[in-house]
C-alpha positions as a printed NumPy array, in Angstrom:
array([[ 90.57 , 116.029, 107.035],
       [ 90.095, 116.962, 103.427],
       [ 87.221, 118.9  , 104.141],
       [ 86.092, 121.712, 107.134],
       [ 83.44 , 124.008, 108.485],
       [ 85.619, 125.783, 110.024],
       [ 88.916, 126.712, 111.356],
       [ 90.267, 128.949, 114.682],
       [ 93.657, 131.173, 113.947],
       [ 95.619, 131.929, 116.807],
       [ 99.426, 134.127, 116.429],
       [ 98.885, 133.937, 112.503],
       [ 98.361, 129.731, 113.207],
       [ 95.802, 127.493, 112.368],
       [ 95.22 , 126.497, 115.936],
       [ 91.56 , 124.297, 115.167],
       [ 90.488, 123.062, 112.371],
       [ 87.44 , 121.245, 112.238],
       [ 83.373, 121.366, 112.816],
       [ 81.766, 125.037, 112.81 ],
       [ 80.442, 123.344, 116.713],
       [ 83.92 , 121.998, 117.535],
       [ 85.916, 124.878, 116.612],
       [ 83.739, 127.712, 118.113],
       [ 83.668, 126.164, 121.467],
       [ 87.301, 126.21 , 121.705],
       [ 87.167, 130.283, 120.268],
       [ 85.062, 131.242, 122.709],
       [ 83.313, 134.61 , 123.199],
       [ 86.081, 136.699, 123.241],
       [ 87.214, 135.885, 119.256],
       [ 86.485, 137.199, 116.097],
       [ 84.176, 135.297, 114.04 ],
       [ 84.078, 135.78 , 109.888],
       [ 81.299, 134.27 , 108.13 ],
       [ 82.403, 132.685, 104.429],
       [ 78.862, 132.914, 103.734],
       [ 79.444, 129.318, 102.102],
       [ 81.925, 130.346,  99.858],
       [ 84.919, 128.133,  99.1  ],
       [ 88.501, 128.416, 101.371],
       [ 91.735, 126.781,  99.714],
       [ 95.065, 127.131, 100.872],
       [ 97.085, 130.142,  99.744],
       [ 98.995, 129.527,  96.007],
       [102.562, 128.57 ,  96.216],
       [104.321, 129.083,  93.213],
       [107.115, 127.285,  93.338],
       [109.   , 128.798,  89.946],
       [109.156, 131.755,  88.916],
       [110.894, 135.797,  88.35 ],
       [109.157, 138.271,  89.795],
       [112.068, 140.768,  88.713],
       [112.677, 139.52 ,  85.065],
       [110.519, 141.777,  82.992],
       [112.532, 145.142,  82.601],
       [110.715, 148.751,  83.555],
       [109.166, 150.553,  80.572],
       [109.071, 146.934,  78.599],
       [105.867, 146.486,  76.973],
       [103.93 , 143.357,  76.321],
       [103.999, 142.081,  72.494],
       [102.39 , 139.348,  73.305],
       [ 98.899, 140.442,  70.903],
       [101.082, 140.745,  67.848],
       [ 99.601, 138.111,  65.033],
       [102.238, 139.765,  62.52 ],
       [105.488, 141.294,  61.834],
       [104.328, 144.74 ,  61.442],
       [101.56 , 144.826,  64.383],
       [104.403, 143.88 ,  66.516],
       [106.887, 146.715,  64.771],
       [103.925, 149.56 ,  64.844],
       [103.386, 148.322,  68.441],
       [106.814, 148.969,  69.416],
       [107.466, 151.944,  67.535],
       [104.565, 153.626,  69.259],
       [106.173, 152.393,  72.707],
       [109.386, 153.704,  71.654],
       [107.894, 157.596,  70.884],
       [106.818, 157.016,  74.809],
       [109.603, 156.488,  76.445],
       [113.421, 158.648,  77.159],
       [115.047, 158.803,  74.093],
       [118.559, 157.998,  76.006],
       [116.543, 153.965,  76.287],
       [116.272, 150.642,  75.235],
       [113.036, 150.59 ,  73.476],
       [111.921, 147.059,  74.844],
       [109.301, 144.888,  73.981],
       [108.658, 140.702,  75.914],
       [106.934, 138.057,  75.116],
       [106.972, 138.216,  71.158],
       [105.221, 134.643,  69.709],
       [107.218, 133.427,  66.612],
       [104.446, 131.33 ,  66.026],
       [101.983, 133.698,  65.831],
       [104.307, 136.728,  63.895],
       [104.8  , 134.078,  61.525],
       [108.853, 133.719,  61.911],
       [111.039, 135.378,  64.205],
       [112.246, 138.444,  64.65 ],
       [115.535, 140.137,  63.01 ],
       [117.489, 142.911,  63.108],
       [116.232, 144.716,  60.267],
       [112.796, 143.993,  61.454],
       [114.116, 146.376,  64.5  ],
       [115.622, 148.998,  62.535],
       [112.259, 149.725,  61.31 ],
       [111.643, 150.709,  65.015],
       [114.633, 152.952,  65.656],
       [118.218, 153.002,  63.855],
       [119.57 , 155.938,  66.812],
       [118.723, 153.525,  70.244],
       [119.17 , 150.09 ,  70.73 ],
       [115.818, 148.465,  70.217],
       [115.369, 144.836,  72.047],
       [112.182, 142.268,  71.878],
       [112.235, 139.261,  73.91 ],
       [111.144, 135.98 ,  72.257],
       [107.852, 134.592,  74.994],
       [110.322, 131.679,  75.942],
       [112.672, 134.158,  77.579],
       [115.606, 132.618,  76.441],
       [115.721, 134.648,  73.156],
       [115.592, 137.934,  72.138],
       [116.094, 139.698,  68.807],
       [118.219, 143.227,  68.715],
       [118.901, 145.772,  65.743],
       [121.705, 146.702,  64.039],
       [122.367, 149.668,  66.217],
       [122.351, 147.355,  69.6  ],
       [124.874, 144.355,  67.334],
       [126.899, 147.534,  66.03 ],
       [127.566, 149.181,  69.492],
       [128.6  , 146.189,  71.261],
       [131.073, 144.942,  68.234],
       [129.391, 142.165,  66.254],
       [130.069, 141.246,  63.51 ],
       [130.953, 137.976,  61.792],
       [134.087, 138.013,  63.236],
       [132.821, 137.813,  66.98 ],
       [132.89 , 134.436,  68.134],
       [130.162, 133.324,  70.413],
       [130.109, 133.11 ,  74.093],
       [130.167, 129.83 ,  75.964],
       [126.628, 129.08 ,  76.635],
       [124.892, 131.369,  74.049],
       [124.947, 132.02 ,  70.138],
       [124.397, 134.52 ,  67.481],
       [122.467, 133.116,  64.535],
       [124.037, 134.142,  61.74 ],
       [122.908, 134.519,  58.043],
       [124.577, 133.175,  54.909],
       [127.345, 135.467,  55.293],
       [128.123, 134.968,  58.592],
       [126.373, 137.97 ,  59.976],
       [124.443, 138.031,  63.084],
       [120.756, 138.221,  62.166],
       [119.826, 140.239,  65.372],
       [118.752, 136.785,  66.756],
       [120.452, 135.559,  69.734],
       [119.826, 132.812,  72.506],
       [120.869, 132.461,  76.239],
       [122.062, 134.937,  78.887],
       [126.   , 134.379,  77.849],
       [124.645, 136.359,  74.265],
       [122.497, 139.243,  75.755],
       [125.215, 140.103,  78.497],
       [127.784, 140.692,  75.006],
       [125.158, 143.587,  74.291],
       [124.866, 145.37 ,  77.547],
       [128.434, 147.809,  77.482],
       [129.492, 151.017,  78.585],
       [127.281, 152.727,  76.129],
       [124.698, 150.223,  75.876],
       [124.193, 149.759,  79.521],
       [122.03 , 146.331,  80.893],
       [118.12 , 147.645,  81.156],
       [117.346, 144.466,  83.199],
       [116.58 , 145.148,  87.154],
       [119.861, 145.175,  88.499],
       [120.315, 147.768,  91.796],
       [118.505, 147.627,  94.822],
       [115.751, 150.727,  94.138],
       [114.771, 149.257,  91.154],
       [114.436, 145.596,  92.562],
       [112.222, 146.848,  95.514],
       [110.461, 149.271,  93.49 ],
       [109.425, 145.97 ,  91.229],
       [108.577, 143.671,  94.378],
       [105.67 , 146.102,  95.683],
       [103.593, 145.617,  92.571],
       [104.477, 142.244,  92.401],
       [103.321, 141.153,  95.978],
       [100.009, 143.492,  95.162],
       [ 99.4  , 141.693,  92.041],
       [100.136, 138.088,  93.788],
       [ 97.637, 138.523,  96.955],
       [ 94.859, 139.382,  94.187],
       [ 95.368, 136.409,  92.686],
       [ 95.778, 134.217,  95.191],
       [ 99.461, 133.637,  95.939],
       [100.868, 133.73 ,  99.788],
       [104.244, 132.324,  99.066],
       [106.652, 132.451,  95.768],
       [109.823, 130.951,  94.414],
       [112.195, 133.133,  93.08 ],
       [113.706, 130.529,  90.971],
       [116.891, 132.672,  89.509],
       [118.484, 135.292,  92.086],
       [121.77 , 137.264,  91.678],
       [123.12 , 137.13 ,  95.442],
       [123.888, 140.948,  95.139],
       [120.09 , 141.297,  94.994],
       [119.029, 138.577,  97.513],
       [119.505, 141.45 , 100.099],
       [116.586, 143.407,  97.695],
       [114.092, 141.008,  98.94 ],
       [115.681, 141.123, 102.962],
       [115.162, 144.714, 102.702],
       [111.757, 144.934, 101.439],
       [110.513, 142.715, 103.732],
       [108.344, 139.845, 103.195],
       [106.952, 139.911, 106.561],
       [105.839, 143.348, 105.945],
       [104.523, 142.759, 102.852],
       [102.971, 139.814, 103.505],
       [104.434, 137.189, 100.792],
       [106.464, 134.189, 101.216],
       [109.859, 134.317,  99.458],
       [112.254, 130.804,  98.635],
       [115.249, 132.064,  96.458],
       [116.995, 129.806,  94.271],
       [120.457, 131.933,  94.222],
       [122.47 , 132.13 ,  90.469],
       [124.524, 129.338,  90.063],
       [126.728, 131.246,  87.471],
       [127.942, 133.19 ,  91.085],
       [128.146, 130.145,  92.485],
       [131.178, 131.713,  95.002],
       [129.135, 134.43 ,  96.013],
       [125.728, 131.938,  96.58 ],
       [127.287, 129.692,  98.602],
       [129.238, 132.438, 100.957],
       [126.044, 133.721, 101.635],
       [124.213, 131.074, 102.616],
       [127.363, 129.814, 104.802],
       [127.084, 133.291, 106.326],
       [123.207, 132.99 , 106.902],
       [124.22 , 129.66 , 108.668],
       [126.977, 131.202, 110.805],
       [124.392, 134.393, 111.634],
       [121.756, 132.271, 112.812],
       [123.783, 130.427, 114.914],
       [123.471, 133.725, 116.863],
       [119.762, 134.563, 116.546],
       [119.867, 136.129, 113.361],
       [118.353, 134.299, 110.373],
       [117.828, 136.109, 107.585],
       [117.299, 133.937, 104.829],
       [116.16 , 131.131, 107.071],
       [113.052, 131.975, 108.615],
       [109.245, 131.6  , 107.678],
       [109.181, 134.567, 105.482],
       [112.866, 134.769, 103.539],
       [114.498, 131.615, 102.549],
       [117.634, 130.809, 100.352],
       [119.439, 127.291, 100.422],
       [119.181, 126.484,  96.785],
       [121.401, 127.001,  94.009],
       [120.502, 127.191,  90.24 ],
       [122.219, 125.547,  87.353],
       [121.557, 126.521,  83.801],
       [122.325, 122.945,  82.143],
       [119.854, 123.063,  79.117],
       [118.29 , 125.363,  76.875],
       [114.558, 126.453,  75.698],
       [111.836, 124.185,  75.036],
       [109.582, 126.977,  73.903],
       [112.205, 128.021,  71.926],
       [113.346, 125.185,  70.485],
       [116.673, 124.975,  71.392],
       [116.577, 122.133,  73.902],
       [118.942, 119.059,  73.281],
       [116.883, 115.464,  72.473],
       [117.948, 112.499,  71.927],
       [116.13 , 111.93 ,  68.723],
       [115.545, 114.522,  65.973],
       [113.351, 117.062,  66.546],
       [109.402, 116.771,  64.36 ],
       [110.35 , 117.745,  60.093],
       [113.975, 118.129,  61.236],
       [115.81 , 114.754,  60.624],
       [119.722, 116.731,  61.323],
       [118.553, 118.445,  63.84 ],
       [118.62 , 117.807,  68.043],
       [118.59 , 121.218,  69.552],
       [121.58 , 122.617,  70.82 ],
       [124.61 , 120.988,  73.098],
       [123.925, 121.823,  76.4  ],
       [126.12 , 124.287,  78.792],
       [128.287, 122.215,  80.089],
       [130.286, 118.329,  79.776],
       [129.276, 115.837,  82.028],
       [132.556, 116.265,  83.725],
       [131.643, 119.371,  84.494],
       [127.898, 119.127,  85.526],
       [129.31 , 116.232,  87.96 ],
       [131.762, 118.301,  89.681],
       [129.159, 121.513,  90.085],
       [126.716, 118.935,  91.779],
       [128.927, 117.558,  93.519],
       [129.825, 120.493,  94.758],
       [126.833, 121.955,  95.768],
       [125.455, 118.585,  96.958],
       [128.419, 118.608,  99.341],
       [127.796, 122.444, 101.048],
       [124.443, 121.145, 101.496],
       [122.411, 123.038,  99.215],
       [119.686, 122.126,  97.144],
       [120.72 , 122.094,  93.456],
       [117.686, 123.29 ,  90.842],
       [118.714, 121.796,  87.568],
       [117.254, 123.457,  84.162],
       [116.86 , 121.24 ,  81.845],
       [113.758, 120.647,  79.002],
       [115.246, 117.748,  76.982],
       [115.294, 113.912,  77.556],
       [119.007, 114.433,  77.011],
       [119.565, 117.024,  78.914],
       [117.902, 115.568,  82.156],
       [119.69 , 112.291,  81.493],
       [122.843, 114.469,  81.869],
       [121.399, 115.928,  85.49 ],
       [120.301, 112.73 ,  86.572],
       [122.789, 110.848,  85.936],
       [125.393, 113.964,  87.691],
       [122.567, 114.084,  90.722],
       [123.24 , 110.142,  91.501],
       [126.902, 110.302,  91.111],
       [126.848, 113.292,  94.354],
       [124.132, 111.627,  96.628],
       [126.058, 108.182,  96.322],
       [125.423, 106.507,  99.59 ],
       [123.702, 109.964, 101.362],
       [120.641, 109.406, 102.089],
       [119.823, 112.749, 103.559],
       [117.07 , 114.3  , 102.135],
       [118.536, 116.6  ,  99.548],
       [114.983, 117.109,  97.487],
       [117.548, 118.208,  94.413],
       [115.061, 119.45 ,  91.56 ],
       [114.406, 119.556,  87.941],
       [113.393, 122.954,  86.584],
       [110.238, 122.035,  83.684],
       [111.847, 118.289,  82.539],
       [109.737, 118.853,  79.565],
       [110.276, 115.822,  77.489],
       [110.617, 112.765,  79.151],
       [110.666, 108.622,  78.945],
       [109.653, 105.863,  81.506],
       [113.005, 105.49 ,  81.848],
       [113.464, 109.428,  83.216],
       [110.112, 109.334,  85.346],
       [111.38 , 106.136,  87.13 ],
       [114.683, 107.62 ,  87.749],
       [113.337, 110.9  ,  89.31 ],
       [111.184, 108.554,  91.701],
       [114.286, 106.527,  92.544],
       [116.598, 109.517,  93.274],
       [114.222, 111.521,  95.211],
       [113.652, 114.517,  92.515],
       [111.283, 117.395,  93.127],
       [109.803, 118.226,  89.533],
       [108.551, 121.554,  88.77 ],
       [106.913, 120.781,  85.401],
       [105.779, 123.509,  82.917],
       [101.93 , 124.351,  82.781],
       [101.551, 126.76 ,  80.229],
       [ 99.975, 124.539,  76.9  ],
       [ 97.21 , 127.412,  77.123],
       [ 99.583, 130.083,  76.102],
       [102.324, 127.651,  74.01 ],
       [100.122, 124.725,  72.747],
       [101.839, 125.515,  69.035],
       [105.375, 126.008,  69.948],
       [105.491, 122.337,  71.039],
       [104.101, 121.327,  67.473],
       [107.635, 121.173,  66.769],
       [108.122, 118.242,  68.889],
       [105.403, 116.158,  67.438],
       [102.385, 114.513,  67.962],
       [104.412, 111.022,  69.203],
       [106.121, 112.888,  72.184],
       [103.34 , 115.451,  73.349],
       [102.245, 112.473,  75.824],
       [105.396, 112.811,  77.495],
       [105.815, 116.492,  77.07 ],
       [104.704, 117.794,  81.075],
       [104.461, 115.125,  82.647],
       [102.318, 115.776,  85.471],
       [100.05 , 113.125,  85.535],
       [103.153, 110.754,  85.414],
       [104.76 , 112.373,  88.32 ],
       [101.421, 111.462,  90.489],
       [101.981, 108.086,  88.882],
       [104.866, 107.503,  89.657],
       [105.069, 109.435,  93.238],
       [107.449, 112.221,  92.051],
       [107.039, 115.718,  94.443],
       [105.084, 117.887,  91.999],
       [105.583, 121.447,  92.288],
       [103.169, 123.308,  90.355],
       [104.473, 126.656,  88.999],
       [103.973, 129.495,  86.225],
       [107.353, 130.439,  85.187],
       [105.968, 134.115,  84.982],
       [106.58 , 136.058,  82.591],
       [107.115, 133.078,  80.509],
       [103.468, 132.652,  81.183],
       [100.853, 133.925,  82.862],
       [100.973, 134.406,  86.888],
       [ 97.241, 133.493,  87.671],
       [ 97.606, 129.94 ,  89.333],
       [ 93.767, 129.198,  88.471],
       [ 94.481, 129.651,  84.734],
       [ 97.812, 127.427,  85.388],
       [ 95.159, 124.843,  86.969],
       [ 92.919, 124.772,  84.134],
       [ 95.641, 124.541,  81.807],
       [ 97.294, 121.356,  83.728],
       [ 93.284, 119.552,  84.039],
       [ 92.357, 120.492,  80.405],
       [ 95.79 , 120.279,  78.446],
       [ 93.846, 122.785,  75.742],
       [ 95.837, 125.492,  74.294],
       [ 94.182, 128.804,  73.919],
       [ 93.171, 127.547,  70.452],
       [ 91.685, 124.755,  71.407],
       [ 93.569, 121.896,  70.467],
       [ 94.565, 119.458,  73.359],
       [ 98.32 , 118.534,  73.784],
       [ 99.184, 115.023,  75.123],
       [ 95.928, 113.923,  76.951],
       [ 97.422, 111.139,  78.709],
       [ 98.882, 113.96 ,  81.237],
       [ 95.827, 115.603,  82.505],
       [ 95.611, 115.744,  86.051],
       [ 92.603, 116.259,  88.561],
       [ 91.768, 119.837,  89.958],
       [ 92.313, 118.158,  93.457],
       [ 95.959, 117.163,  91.724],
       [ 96.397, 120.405,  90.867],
       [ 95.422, 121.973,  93.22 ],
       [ 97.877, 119.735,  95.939],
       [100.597, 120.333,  93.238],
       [100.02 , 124.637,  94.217],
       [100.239, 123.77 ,  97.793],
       [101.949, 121.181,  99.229],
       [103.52 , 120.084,  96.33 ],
       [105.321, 123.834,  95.794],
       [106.072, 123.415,  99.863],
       [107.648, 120.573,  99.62 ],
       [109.831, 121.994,  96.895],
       [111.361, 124.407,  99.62 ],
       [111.292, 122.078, 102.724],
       [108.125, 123.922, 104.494],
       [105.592, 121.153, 103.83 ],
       [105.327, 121.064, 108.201],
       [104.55 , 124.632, 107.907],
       [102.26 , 125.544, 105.15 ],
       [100.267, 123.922, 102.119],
       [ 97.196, 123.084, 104.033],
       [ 95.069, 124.292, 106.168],
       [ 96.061, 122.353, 109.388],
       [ 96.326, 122.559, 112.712],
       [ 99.804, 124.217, 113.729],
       [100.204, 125.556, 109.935],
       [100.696, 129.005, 108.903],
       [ 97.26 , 130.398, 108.852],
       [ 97.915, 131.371, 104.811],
       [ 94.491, 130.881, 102.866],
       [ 92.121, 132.085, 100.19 ],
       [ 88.307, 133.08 ,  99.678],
       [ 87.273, 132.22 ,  96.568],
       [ 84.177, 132.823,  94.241],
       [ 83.068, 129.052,  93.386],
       [ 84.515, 125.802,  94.324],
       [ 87.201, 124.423,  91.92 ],
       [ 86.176, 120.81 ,  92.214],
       [ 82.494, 121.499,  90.356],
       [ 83.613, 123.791,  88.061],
       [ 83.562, 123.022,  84.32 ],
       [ 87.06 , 122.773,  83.558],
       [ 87.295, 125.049,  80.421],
       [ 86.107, 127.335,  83.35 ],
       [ 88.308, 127.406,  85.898],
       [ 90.712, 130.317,  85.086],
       [ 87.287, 132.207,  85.467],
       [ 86.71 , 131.727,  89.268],
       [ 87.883, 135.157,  90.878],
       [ 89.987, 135.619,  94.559],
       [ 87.251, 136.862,  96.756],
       [ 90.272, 137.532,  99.647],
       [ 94.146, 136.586, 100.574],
       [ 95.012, 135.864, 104.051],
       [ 98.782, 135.3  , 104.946],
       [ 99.761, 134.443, 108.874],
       [ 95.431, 135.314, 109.464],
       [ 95.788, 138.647, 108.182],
       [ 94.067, 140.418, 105.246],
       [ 96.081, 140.928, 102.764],
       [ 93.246, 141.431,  99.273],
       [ 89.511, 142.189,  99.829],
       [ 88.05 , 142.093,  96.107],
       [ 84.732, 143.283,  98.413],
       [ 86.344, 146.575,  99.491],
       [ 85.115, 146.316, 102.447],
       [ 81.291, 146.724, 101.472],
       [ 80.07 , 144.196, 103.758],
       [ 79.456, 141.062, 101.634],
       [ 81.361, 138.699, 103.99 ],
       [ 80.126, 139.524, 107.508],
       [ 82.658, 140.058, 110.259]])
């Protein structure tokens, strides 16, 4: 039934879906009847990958900066804000649109008495100055960390550059303590606002899609039920010991009626490998050269073969979902190929996934179809059209390939990777139907997808991602009752336009959860 008049909610259920006639005989007298006044009902957002807890308090946004020294004023005026015993932190800087990116002398022009720290918009590198590289010991005789890397000038001094989590964690010691969310007040102190700013755009349900364990129990505690948002957490693979004793003890719990991270608000049976590196970033490993760069392929990924095989295998083998990242054609050859090697002859449905696969081949697409992959596929060419210029022109239709997974009949789950780009799902839609970056160039036609596409990709494809598809996605009879009011219908709506249409009202389990109306009578009740 792709389309309905109306629909009867029952214990936070669709119970009736159907005719306006059909579905208020079976209400009755007794119910409460909300007119739409003809305005358009979708299924609540799912969005299946993303960090609601990544973005550090007292950060501000650089995202604006078109130079060097807008984005140093901008965070020297930030800095005079804020306790002079903090990081002075900045996200979301664009190399691209700065010109080059950022050093540590750059930074020193910011502060040379605190640490001063300005993630790069992929989130997988960040530039520090001298005062953060001279506190924590580097120098040119510090040797990376496995997984991440200084870059280093002619010398063999670190630039203030770094990439991966391996690097930033050298920075963050006794007197240069972590400012990322890390204890339980400040976790549940960042989930309010989150939820808040979720229901007004739309979103009933979220995947967390990198979790320490330590702060799974943030999200028990706060409650989704209470607040009325949908959690899936994808638990830290790099505490891979500590992930997998809690969900054993979630299993062992519920076994006794208590099912924490099991139930229809809280959910955590999926464990996250870092594998590759940063396609916004340009780090990610190809098989052939990168655009301009004939010596150059990105960087190795984290780990051998050997060694992705045996974490599959192992996590394949506690049954747990694995969630692989990986952005290069050779890096997703590398999960695939570990993937097949742990399912062997199981044919349970494992629904393993690949975090963005952002370049791809026939050969990958028809290997994700054969092996049962869920693909959660970037969407963010509005924001970070030009930092895929880098991979050229030839590649950019197989950069995102969500057209291909529809194609092919690979599970699409449709996601923002917030902060790594913006949360609204209807500007995520419009970027996946119109492939147009903010500039206006269009990246790799060939993978446009329908609104309807998109739109089943924000629903049921981001449900099937987390085993719920029986339970939400659609509005259907038996289904959580989790929907949305919005101000125009998505289907005839100019496509450039999309990321315009506002959330009129969020409804998770039937009840109100955002009123843009404020209660001032435009939808009658």
């Amino acid at each position: 039934m792709p389309e309905a008049d109306a629909f009867l909610i029952v214990d936070g259920h669709f119970a009736a879906v159907g005719t306006r006639e059909e579905v208020s005989a079976l209400a009755g007298d007794t119910a409460t009847y909300i007119d739409l006044q003809g305005l358009t009902v979708l299924p609540g957002f799912n969005d299946a990958h993303l960090h609601p807890l990544l973005i550090p308090p007292g950060a501000i946004s650089l995202a604006s900066a078109n130079n060097v020294d807008q984005l140093v004023s901008a965070l020297s005026s930030h800095a005079q804000a804020m306790p002079k015993s903090t990081w002075v932190l900045g996200f979301e800087y664009d190399d691209q649109a700065i010109g080059r990116h950022l050093n540590r002398r750059d930074l020193d022009r910011v502060s040379t008495a605190r640490p001063v720290l300005a993630w790069h918009a992929s989130g997988h590198l960040a530039a520090v100055n001298s005062l953060a590289l001279r506190t924590a010991g580097l120098d040119k005789d510090f040797v990376d960390p496995v997984g991440g890397f200084f870059y280093r000038d002619k010398a063999g001094q670190p630039t203030g550059l770094i990439s991966e989590r391996p690097a930033f964690e050298v920075l963050f010691v006794n007197d240069q303590p972590s400012p990322m969310v890390s204890d339980l007040s400040g976790a549940l102190s960042g989930l309010e606002l989150f939820a808040e700013r979720a229901h007004s755009l739309g979103i009933t349900s979220v995947t967390d899609a990198l979790v320490p364990p330590e702060l799974a129990l943030a999200y028990w505690l706060w409650s989704p039920e209470d607040s009325g948002l949908r959690v899936n957490l994808i638990l830290d693979g790099d505490s891979l010991t500590t992930a997998k004793r809690l969900i054993r003890a979630n299993d062992i719990t519920s076994r006794a009626g208590f099912n924490a991270f099991g139930n229809a608000w809280l959910r955590a049976r999926s464990i996250k490998i870092f594998h590759g590196h940063s396609l916004s970033g340009r780090t990610t490993r190809l098989h052939t050269a990168y655009e301009g760069r004939p010596d150059y392929f990105g960087v190795d990924p984290q780990r051998s073969q050997a060694e992705l095989d045996a974490l599959v295998l192992d996590i394949h083998n506690a049954g747990i979902q694995a969630a692989i990242h990986a952005n290069g054609d050779y890096e997703i050859d590398m999960a695939l190929n570990a993937i097949e090697k742990a399912i062997g002859r199981d044919q349970r449905d494992h629904r393993h996934r690949i975090e963005h696969g952002s370049v791809v081949n026939s050969d990958i697409l028809q290997r994700m179809a054969d092996l049962n992959i869920v693909y959660a596929p970037h969407s963010y060419i509005y924001e970070k059209g030009p930092m895929i210029d880098a991979y050229g022109a030839h590649r950019w239709n197989w950069m995102f390939a969500n057209a291909s997974s529809f194609e092919y009949g690979i599970p699409n789950a449709a996601n923002s990777d917030f902060p790594i780009s913006g949360l609204s799902p209807m500007l995520r839609i419009q970027s996946l139907v119109t492939r147009k970056s903010r500039g206006g160039k269009i990246y790799g036609p060939q993978q446009r997808i329908s609104v309807e596409q998109a739109l089943y990709a924000y629903t049921m494809g981001s449900a099937f991602a987390s085993f719920e598809d029986k339970s939400k996605g659609s509005i259907t009879t038996g289904k959580f009752a989790d929907f949305i009011v919005v101000s125009q219908d998505p289907r005839q709506t100019a496509p450039e336009l999309l990321s315009k249409i506002e959330v009129q009202q969020t409804y998770v389990a039937g009840i109100k959860r955002f009123d843009r109306y404020d209660g001032n009578g435009s939808i009658n009740e």
